[in-house]
PDB file with SEQRES, HELIX, SHEET and CRYST1 records, atoms N, CA, C and O in Angstrom:
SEQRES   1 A   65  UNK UNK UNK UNK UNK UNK UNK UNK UNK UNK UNK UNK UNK          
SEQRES   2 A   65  UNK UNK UNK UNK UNK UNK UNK UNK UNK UNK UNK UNK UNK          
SEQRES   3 A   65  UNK UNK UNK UNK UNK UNK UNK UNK UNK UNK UNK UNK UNK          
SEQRES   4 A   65  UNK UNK UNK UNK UNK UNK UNK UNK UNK UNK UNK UNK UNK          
SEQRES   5 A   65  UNK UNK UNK UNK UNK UNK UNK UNK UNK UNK UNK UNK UNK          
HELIX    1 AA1 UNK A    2  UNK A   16  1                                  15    
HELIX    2 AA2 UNK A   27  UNK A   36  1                                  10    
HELIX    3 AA3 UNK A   38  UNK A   62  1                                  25    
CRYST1    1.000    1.000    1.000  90.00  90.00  90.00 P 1           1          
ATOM      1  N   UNK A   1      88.477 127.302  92.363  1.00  0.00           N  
ATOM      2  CA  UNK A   1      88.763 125.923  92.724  1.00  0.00           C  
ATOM      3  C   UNK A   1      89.441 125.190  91.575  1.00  0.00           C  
ATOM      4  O   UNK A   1      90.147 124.185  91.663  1.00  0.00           O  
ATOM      5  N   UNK A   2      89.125 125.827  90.548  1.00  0.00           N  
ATOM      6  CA  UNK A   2      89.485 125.354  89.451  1.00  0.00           C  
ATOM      7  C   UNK A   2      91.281 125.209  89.574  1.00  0.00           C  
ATOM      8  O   UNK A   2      91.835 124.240  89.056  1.00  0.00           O  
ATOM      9  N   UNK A   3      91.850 125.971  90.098  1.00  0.00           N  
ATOM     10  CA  UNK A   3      93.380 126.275  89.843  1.00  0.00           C  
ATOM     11  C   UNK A   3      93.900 125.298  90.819  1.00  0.00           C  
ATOM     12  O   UNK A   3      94.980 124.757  90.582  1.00  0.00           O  
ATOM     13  N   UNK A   4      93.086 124.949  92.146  1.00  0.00           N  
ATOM     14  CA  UNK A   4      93.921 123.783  92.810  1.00  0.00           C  
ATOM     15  C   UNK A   4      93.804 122.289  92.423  1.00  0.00           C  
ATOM     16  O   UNK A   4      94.648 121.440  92.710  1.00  0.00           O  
ATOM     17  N   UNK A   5      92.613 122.059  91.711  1.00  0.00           N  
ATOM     18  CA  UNK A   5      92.722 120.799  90.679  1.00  0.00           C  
ATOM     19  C   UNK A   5      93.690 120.866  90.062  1.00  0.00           C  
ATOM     20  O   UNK A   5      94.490 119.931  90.102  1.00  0.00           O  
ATOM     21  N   UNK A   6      93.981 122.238  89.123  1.00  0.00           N  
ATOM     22  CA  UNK A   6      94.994 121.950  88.034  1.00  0.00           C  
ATOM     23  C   UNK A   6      96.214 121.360  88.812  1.00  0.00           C  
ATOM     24  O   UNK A   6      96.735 120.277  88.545  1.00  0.00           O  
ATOM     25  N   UNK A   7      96.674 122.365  89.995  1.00  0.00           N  
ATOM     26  CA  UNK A   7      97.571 122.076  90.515  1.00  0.00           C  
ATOM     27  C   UNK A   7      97.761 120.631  90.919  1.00  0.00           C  
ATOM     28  O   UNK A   7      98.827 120.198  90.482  1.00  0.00           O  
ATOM     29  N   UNK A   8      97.019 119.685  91.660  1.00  0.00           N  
ATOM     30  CA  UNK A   8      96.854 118.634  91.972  1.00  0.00           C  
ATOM     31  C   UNK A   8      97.029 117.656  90.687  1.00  0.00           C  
ATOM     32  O   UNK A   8      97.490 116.518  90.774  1.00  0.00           O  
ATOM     33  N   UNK A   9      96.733 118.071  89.868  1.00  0.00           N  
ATOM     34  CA  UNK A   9      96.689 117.242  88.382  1.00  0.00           C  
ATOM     35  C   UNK A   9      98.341 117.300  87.935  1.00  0.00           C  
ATOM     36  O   UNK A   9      98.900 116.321  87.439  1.00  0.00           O  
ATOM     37  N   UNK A  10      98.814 118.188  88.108  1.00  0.00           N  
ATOM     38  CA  UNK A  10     100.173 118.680  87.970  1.00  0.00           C  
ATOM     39  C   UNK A  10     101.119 117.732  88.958  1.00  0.00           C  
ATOM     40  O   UNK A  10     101.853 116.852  88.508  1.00  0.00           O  
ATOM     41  N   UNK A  11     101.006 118.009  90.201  1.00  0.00           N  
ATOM     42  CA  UNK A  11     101.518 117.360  90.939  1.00  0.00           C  
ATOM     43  C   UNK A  11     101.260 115.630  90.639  1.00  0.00           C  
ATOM     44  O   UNK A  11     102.275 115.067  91.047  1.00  0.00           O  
ATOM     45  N   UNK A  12     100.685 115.030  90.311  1.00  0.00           N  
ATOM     46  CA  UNK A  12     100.567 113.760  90.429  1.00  0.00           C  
ATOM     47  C   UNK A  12     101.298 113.416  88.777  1.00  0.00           C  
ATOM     48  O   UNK A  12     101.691 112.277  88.524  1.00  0.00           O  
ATOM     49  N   UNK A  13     101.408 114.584  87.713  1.00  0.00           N  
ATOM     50  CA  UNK A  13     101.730 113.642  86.697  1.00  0.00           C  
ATOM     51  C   UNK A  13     104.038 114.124  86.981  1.00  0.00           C  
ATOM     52  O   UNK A  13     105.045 113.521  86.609  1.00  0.00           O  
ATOM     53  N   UNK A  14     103.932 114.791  87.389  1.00  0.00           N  
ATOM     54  CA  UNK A  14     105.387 115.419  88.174  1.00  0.00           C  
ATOM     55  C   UNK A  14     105.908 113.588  89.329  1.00  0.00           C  
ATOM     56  O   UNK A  14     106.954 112.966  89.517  1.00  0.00           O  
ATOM     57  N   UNK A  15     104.874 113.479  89.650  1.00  0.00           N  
ATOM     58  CA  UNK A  15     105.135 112.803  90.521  1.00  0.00           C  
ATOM     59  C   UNK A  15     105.834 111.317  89.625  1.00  0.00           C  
ATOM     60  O   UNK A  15     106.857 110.647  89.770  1.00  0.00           O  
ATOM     61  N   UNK A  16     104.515 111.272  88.559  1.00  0.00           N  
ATOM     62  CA  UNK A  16     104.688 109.561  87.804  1.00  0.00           C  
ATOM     63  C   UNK A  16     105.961 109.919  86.873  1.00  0.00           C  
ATOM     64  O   UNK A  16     106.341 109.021  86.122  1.00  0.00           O  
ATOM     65  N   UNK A  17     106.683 111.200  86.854  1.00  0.00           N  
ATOM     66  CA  UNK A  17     107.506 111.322  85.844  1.00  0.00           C  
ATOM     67  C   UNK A  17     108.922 111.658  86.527  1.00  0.00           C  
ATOM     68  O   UNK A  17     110.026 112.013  86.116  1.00  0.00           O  
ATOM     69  N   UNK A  18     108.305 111.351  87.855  1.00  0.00           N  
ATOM     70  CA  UNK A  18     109.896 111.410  88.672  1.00  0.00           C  
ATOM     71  C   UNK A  18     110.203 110.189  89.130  1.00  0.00           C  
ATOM     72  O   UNK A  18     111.348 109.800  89.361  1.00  0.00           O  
ATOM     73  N   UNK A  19     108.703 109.250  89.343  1.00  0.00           N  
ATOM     74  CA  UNK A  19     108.922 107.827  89.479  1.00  0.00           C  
ATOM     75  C   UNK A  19     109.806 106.888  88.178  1.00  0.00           C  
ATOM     76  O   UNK A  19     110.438 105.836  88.283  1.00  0.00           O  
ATOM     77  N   UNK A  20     109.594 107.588  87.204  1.00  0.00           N  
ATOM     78  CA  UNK A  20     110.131 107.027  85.381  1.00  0.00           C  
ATOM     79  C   UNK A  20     111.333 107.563  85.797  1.00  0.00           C  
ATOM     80  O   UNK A  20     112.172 106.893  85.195  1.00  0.00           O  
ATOM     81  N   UNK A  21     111.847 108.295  86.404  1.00  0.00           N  
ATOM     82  CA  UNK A  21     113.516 108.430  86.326  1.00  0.00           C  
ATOM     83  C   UNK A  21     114.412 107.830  87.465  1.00  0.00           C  
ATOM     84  O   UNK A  21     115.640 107.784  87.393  1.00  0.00           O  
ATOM     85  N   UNK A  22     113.768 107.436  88.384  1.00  0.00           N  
ATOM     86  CA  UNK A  22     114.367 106.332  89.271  1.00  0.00           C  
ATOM     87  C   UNK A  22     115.240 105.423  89.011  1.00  0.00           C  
ATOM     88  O   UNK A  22     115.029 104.964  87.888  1.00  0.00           O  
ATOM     89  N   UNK A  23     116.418 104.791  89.697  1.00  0.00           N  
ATOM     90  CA  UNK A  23     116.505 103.888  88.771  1.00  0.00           C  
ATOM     91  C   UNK A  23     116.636 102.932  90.292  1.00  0.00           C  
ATOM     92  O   UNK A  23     117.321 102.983  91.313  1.00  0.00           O  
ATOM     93  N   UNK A  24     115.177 101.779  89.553  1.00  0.00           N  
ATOM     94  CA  UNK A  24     115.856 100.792  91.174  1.00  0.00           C  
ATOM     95  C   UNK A  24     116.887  99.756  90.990  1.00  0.00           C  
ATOM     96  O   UNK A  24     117.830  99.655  90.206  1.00  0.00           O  
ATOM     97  N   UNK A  25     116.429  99.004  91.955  1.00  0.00           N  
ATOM     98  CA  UNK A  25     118.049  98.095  92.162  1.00  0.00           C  
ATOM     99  C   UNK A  25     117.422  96.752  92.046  1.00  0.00           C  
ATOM    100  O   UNK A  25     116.383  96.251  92.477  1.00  0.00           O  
ATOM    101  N   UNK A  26     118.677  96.235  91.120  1.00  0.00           N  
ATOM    102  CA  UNK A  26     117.740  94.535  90.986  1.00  0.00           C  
ATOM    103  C   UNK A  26     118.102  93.731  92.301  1.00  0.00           C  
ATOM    104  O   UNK A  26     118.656  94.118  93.329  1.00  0.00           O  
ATOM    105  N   UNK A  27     117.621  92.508  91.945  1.00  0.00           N  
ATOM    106  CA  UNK A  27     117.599  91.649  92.831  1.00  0.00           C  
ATOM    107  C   UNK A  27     118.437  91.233  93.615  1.00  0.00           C  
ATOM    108  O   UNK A  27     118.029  90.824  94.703  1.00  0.00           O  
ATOM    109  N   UNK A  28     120.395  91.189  93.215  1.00  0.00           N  
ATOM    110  CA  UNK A  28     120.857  91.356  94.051  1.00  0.00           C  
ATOM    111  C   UNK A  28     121.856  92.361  94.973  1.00  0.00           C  
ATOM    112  O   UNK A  28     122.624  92.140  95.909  1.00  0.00           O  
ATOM    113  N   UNK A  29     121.492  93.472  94.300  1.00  0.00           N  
ATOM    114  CA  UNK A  29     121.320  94.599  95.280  1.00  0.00           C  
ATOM    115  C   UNK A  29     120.158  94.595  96.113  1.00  0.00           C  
ATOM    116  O   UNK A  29     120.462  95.301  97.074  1.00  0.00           O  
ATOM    117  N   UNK A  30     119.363  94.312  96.212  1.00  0.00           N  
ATOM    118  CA  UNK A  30     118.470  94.105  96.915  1.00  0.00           C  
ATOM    119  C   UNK A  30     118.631  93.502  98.130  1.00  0.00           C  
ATOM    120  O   UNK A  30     118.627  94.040  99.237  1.00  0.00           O  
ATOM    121  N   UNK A  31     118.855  91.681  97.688  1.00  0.00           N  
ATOM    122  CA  UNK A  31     119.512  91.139  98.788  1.00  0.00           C  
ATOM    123  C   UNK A  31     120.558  91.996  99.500  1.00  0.00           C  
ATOM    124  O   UNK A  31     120.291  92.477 100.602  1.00  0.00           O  
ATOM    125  N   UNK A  32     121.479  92.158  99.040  1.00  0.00           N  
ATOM    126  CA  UNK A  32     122.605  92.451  99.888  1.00  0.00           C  
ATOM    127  C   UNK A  32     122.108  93.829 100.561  1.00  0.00           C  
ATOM    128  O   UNK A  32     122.750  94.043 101.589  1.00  0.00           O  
ATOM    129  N   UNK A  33     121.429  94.537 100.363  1.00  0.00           N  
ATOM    130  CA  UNK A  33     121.438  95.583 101.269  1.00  0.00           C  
ATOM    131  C   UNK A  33     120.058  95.464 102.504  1.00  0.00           C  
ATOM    132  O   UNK A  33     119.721  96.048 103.534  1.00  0.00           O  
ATOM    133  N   UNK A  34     119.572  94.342 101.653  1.00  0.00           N  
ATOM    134  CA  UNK A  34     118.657  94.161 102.882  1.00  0.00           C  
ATOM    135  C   UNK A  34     119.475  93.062 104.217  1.00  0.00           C  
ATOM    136  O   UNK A  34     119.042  92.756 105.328  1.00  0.00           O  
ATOM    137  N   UNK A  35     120.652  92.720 103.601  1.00  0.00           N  
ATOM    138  CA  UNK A  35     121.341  91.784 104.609  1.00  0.00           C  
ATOM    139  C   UNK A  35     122.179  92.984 105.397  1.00  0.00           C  
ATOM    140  O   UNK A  35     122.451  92.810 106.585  1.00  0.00           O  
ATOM    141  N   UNK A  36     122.505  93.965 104.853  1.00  0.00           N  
ATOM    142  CA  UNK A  36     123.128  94.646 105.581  1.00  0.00           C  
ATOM    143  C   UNK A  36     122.610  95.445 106.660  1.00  0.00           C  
ATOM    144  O   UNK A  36     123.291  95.985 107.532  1.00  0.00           O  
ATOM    145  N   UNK A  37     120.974  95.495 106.507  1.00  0.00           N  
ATOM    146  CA  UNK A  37     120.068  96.153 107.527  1.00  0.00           C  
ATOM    147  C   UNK A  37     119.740  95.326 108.130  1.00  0.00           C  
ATOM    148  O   UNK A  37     119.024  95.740 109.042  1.00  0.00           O  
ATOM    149  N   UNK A  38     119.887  94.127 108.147  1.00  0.00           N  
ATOM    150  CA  UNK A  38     119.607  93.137 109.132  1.00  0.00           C  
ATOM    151  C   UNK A  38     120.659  92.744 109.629  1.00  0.00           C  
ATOM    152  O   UNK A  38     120.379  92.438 110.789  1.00  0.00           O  
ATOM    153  N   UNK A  39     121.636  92.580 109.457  1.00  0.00           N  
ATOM    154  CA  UNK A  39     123.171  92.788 110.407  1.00  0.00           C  
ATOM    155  C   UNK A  39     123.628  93.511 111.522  1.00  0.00           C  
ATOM    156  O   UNK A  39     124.313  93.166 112.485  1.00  0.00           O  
ATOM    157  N   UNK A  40     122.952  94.926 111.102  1.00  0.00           N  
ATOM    158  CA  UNK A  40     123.211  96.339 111.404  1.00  0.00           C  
ATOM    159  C   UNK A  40     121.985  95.996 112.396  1.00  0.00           C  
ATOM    160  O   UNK A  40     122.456  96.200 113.515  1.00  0.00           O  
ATOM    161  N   UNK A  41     120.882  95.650 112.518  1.00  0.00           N  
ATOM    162  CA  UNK A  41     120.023  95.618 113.273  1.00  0.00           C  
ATOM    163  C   UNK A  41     120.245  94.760 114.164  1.00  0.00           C  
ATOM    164  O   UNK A  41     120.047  95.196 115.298  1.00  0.00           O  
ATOM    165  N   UNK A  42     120.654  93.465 114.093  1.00  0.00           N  
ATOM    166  CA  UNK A  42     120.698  92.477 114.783  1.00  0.00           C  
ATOM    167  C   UNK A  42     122.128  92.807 115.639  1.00  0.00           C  
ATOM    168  O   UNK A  42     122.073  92.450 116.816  1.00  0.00           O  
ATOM    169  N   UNK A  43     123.505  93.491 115.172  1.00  0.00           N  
ATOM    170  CA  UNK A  43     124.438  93.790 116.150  1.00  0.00           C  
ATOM    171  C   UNK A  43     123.790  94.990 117.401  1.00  0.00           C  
ATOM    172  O   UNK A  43     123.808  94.992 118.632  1.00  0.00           O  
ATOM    173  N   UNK A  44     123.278  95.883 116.426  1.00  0.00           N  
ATOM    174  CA  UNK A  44     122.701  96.888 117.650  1.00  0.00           C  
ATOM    175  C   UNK A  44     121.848  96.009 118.572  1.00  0.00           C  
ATOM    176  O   UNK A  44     122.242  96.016 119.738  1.00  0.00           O  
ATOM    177  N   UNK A  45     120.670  95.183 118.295  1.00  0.00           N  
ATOM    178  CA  UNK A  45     119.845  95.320 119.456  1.00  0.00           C  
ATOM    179  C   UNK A  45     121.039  93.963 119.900  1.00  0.00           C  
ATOM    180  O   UNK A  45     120.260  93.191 120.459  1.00  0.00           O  
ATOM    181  N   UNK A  46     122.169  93.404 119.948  1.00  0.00           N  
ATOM    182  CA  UNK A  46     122.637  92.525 120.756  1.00  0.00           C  
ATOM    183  C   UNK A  46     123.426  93.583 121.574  1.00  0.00           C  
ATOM    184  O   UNK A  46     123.407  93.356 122.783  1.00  0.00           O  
ATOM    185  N   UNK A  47     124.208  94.838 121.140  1.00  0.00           N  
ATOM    186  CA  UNK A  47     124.915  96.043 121.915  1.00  0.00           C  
ATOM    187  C   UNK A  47     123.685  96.391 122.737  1.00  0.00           C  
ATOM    188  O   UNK A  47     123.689  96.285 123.963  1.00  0.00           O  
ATOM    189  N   UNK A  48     122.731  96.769 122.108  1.00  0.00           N  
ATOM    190  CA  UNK A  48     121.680  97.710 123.388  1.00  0.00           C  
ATOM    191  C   UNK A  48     121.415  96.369 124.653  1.00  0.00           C  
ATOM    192  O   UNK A  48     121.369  96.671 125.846  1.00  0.00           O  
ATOM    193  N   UNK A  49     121.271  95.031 124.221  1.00  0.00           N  
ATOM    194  CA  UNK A  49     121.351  94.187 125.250  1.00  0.00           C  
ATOM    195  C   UNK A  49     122.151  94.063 126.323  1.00  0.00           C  
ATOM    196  O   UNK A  49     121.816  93.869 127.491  1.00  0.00           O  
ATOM    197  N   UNK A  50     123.536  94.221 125.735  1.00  0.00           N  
ATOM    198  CA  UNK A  50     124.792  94.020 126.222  1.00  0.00           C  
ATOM    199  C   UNK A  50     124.614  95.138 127.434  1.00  0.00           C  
ATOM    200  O   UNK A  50     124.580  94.898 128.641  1.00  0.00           O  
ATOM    201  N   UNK A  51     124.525  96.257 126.865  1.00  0.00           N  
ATOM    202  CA  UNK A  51     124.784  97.757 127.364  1.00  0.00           C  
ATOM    203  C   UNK A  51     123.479  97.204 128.765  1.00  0.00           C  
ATOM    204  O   UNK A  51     123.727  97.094 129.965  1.00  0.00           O  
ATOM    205  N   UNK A  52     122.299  96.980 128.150  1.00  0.00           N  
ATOM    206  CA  UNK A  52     120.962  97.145 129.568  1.00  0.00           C  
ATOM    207  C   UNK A  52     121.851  96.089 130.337  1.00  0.00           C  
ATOM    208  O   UNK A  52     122.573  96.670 131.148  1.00  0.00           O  
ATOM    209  N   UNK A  53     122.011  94.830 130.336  1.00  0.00           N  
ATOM    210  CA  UNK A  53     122.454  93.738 130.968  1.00  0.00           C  
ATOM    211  C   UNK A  53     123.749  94.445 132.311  1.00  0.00           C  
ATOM    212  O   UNK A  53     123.792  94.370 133.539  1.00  0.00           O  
ATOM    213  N   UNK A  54     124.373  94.900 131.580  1.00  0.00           N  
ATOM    214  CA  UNK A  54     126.000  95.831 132.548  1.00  0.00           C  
ATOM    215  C   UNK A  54     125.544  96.989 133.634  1.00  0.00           C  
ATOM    216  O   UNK A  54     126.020  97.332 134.717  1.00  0.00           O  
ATOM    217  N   UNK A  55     124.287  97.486 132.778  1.00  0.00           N  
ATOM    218  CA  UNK A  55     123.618  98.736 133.582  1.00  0.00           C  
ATOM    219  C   UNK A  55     122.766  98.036 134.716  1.00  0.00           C  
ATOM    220  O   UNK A  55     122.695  98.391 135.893  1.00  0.00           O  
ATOM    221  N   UNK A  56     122.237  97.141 134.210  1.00  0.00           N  
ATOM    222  CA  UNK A  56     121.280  96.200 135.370  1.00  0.00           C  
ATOM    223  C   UNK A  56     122.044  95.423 136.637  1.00  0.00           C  
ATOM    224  O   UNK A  56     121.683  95.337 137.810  1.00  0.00           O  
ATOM    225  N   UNK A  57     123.196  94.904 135.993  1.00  0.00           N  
ATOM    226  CA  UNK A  57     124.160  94.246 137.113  1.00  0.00           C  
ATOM    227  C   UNK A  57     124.486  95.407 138.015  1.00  0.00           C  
ATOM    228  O   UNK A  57     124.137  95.287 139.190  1.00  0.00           O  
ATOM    229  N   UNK A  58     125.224  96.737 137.576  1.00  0.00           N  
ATOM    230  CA  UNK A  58     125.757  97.343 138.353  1.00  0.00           C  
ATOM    231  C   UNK A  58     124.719  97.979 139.640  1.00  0.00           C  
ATOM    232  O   UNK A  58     125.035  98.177 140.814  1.00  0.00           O  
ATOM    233  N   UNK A  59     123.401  98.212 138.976  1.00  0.00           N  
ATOM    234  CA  UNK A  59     122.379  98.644 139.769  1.00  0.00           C  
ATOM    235  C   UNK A  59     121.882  97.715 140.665  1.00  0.00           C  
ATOM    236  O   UNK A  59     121.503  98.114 141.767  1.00  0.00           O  
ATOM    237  N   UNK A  60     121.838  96.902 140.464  1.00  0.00           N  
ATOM    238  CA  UNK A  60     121.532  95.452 141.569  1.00  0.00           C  
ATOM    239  C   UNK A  60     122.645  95.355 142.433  1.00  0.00           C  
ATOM    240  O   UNK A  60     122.350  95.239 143.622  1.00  0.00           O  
ATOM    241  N   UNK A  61     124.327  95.381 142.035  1.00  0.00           N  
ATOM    242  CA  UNK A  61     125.378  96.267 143.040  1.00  0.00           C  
ATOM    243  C   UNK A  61     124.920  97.111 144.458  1.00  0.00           C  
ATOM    244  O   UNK A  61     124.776  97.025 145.677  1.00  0.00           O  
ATOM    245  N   UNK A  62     124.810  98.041 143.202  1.00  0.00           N  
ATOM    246  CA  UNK A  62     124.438  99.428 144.164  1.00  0.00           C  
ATOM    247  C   UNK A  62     123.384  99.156 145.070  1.00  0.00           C  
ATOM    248  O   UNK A  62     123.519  98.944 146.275  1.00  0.00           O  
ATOM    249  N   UNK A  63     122.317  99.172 144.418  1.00  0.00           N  
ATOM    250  CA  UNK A  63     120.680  98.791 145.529  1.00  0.00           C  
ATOM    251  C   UNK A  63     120.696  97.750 145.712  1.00  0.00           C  
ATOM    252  O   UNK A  63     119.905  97.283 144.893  1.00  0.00           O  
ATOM    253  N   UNK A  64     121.182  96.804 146.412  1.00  0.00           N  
ATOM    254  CA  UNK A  64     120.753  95.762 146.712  1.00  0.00           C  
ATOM    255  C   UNK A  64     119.080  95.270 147.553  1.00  0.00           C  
ATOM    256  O   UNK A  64     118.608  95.833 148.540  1.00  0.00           O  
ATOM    257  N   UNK A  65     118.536  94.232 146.889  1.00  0.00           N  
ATOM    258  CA  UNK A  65     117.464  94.014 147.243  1.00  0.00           C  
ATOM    259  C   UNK A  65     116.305  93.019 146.347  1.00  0.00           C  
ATOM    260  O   UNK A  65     115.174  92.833 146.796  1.00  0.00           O  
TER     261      UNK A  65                                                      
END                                                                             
């Protein structure tokens, strides 16, 4: 049992020494790419709207009722 501690001990200081070579992004990289996932989000779900809305008309077409 002894050897999967080590291992585990291993893994976690691997881990804090891959976190030290990261390099993050300041603040306004930050902003801006979080504006860009919210752009990107907000055009899609207005397309997936668009798209159900055209699919719904045409089916109310077809089946009427």
């Amino acid at each position: 049992m002894r050897g999967a501690g080590e291992r585990v001990a291993r893994f976690f200081r691997q881990t804090v020494a891959e976190l030290r070579r990261v390099v993050w992004p300041n603040r306004q990289q930050t902003v801006t790419y979080t504006a860009v996932v919210l752009g990107t989000v907000a055009f899609l779900a207005a397309l997936i709207w668009v798209v159900d809305f055209v699919i719904r008309q045409v089916i109310q077409l077809v089946l009427p009722g």
